[in-house]
Chimera marker file (.cmm) of the C-alpha trace (Angstrom):
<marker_set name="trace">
<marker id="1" x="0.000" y="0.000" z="0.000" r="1" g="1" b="0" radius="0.5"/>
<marker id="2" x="1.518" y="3.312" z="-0.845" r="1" g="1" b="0" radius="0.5"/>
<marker id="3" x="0.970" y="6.631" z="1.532" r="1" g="1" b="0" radius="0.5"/>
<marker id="4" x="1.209" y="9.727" z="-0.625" r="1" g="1" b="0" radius="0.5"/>
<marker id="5" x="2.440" y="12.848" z="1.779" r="1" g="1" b="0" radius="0.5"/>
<marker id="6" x="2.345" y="16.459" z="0.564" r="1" g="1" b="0" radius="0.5"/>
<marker id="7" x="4.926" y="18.545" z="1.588" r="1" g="1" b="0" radius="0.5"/>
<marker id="8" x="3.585" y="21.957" z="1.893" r="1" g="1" b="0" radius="0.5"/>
<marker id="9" x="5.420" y="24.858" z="3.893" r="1" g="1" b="0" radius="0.5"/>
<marker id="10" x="2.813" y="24.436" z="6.920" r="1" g="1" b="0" radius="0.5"/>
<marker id="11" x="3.257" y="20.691" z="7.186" r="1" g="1" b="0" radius="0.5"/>
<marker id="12" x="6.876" y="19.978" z="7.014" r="1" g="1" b="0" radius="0.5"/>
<marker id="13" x="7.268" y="19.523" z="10.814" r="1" g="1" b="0" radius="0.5"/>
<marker id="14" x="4.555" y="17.104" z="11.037" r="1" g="1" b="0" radius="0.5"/>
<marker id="15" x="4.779" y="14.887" z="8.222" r="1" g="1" b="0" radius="0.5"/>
<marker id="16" x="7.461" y="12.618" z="9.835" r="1" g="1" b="0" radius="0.5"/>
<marker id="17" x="4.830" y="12.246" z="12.523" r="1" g="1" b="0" radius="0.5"/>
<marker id="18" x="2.225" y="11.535" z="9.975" r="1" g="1" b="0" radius="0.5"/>
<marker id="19" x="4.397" y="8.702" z="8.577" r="1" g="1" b="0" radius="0.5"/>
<marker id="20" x="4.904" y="7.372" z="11.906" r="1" g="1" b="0" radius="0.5"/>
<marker id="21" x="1.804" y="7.442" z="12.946" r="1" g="1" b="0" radius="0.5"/>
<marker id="22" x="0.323" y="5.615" z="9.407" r="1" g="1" b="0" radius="0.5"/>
<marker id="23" x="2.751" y="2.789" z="9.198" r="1" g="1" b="0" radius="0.5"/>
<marker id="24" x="1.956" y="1.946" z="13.076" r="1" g="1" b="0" radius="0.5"/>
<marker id="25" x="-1.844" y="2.005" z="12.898" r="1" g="1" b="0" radius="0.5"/>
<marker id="26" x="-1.419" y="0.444" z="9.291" r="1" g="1" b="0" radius="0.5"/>
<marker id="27" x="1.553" y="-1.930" z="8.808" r="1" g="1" b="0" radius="0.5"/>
<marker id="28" x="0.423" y="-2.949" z="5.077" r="1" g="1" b="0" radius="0.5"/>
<marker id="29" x="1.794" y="0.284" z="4.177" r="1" g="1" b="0" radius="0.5"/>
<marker id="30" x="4.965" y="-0.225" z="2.580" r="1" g="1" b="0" radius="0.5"/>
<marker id="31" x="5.461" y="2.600" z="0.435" r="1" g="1" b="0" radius="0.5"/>
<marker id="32" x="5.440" y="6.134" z="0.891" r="1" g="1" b="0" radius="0.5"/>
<marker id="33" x="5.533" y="8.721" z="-1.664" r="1" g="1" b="0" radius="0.5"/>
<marker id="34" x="7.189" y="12.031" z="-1.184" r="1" g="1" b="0" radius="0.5"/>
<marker id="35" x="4.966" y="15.324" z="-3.055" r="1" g="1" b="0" radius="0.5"/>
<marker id="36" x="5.718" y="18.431" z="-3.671" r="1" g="1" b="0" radius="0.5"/>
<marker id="37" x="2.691" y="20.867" z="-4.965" r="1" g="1" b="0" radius="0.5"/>
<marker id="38" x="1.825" y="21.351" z="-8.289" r="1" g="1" b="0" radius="0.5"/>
<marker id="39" x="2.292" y="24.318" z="-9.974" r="1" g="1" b="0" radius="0.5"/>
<marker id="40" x="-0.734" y="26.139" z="-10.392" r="1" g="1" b="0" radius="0.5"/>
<marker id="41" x="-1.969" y="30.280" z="-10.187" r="1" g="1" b="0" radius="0.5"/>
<marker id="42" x="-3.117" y="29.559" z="-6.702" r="1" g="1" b="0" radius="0.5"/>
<marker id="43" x="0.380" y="27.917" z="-5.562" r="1" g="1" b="0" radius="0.5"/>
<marker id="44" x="2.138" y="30.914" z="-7.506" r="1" g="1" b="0" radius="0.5"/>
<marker id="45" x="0.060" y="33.790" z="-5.541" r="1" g="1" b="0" radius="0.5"/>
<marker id="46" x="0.481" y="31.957" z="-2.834" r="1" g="1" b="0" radius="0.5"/>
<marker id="47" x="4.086" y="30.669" z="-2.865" r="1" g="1" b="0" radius="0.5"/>
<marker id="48" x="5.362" y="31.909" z="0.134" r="1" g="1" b="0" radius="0.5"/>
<marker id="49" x="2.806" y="30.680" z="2.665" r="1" g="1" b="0" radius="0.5"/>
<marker id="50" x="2.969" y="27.940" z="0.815" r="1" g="1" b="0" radius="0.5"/>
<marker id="51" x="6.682" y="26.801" z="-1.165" r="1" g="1" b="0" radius="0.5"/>
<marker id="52" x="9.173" y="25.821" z="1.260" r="1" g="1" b="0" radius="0.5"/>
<marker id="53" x="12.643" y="26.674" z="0.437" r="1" g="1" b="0" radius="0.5"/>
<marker id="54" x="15.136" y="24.053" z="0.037" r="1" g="1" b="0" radius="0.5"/>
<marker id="55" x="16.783" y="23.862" z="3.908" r="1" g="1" b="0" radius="0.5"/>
<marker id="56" x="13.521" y="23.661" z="5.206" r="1" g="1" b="0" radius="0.5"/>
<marker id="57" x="12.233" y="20.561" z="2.783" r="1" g="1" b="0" radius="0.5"/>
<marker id="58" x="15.730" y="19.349" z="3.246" r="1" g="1" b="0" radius="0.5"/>
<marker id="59" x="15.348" y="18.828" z="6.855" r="1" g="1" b="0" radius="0.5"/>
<marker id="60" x="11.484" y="17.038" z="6.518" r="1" g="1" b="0" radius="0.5"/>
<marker id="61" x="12.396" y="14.824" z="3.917" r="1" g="1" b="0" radius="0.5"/>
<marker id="62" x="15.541" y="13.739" z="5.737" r="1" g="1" b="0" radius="0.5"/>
<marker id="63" x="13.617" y="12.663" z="8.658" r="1" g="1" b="0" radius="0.5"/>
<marker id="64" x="10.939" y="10.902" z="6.980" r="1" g="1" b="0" radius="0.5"/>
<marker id="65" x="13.382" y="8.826" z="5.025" r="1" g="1" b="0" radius="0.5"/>
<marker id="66" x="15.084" y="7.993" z="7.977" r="1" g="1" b="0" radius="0.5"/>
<marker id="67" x="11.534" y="6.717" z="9.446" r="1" g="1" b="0" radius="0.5"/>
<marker id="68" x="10.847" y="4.623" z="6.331" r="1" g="1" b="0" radius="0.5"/>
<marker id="69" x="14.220" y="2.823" z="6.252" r="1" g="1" b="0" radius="0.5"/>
<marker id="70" x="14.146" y="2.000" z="10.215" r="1" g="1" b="0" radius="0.5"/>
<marker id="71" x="10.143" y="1.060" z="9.357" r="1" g="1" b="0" radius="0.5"/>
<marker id="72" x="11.429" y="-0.668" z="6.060" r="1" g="1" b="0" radius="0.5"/>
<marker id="73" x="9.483" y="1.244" z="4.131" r="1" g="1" b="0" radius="0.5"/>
<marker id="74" x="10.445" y="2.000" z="0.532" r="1" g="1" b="0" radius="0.5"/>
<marker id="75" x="10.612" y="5.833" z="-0.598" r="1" g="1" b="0" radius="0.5"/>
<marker id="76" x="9.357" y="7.563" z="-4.070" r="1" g="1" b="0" radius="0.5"/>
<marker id="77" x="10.582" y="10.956" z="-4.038" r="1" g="1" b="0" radius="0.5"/>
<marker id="78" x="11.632" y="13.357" z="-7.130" r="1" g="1" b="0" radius="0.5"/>
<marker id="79" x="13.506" y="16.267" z="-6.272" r="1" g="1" b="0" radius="0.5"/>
<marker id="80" x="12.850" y="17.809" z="-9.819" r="1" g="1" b="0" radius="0.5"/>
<marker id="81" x="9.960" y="19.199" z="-8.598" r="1" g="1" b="0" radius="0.5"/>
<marker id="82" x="11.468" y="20.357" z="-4.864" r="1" g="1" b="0" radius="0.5"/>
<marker id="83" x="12.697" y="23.534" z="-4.084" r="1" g="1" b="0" radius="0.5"/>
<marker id="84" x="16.589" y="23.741" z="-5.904" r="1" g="1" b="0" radius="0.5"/>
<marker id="85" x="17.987" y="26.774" z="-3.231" r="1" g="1" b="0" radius="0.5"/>
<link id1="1" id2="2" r="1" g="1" b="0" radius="0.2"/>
<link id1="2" id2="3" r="1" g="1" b="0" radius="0.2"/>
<link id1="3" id2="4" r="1" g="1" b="0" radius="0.2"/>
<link id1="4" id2="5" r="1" g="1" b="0" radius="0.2"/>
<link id1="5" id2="6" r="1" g="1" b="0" radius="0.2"/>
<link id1="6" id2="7" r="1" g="1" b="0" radius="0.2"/>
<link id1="7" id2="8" r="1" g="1" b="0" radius="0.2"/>
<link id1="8" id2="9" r="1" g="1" b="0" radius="0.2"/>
<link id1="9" id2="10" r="1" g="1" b="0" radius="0.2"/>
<link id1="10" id2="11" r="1" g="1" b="0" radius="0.2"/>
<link id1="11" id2="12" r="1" g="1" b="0" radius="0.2"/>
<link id1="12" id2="13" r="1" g="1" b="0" radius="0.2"/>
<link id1="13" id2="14" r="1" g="1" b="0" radius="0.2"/>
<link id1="14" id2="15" r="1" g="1" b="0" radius="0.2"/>
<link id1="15" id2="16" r="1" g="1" b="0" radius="0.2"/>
<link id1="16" id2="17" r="1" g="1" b="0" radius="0.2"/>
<link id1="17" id2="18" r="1" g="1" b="0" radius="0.2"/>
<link id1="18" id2="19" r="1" g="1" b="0" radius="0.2"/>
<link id1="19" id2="20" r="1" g="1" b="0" radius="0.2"/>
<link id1="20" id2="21" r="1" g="1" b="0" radius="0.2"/>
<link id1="21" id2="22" r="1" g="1" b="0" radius="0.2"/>
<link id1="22" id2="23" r="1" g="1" b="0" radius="0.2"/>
<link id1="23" id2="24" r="1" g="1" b="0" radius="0.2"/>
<link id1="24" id2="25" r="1" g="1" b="0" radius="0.2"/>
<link id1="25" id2="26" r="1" g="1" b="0" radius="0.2"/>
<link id1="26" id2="27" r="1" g="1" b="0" radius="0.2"/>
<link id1="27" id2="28" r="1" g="1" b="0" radius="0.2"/>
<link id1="28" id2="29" r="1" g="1" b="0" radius="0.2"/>
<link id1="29" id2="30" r="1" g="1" b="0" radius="0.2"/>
<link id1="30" id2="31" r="1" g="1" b="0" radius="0.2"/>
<link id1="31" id2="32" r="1" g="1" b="0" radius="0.2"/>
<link id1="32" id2="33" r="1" g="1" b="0" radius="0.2"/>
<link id1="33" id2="34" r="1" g="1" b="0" radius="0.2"/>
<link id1="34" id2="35" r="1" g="1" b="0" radius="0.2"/>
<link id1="35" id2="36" r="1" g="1" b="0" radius="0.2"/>
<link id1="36" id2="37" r="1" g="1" b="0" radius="0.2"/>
<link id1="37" id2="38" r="1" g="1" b="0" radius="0.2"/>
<link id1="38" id2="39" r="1" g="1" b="0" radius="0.2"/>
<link id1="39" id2="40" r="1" g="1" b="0" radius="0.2"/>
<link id1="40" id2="41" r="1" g="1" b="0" radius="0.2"/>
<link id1="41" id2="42" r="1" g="1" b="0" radius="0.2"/>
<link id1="42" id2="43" r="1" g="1" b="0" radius="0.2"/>
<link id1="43" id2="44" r="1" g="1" b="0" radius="0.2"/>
<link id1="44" id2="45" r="1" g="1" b="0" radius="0.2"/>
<link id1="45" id2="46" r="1" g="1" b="0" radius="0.2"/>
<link id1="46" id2="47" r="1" g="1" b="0" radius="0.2"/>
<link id1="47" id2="48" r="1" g="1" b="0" radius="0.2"/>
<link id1="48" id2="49" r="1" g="1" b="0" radius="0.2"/>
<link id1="49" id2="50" r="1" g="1" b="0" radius="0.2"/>
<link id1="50" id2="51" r="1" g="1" b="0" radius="0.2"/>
<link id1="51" id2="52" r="1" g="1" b="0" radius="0.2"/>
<link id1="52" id2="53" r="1" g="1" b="0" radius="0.2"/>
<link id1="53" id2="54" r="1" g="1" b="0" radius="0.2"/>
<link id1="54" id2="55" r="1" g="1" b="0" radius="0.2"/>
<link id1="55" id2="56" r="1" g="1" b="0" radius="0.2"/>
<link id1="56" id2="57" r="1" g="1" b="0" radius="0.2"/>
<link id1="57" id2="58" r="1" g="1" b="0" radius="0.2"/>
<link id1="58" id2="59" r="1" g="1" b="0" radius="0.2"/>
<link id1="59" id2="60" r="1" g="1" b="0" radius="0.2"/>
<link id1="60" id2="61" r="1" g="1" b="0" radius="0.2"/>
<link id1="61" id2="62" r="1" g="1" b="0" radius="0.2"/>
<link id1="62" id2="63" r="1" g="1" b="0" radius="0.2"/>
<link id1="63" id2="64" r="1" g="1" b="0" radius="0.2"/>
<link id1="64" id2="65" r="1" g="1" b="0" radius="0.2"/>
<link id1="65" id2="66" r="1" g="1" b="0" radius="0.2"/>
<link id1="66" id2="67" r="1" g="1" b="0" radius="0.2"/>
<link id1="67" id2="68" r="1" g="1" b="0" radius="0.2"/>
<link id1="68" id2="69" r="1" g="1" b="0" radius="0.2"/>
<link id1="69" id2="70" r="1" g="1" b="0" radius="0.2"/>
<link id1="70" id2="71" r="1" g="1" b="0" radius="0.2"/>
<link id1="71" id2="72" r="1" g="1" b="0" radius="0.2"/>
<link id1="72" id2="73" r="1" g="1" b="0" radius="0.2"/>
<link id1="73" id2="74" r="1" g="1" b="0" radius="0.2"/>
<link id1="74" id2="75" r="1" g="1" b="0" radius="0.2"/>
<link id1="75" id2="76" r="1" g="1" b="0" radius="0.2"/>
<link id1="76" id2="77" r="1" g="1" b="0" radius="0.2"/>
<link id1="77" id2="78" r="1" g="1" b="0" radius="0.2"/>
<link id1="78" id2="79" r="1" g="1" b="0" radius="0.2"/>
<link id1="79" id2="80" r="1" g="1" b="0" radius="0.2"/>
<link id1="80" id2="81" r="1" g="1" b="0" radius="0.2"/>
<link id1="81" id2="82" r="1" g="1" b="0" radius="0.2"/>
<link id1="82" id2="83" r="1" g="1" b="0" radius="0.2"/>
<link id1="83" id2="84" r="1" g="1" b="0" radius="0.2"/>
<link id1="84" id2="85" r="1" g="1" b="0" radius="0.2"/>
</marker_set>
């Protein structure tokens, strides 16, 4: 089962916690897949509520793929789309 997480400025300190929390009440998740936003008008008006910049990603992503490998849980991520400074 896959677990799609969104990483969106205002979630970044949670979603480690989110992952935690997901693969502990539901063990048949085994893969989780790391999101950035998709461009769109709203995201560009909005971009810095809601676009984090690349340290503070950096820094969320680390620790959630840190929690999947010690929960041996494979990671989809594509930093094409992530914040590049």
């Amino acid at each position: 089962m896959i677990l799609k997480l969104l990483y969106v400025k205002l979630t970044l300190d949670k979603i480690p916690e989110i992952l935690k929390f997901i693969s502990e009440t539901f063990p048949a998740v085994d893969v989780v897949s790391l999101n950035s936003l998709i461009v769109s008008e709203v995201i560009k008006n909005r971009g810095e509520e809601l676009i984090p910049n690349r340290d503070e990603i950096m820094l969320s992503i680390n620790e959630t793929l840190d929690l999947a490998r010690k929960n041996d849980i494979e990671a989809l991520y594509n930093y094409g789309i992530f914040p590049s400074a």
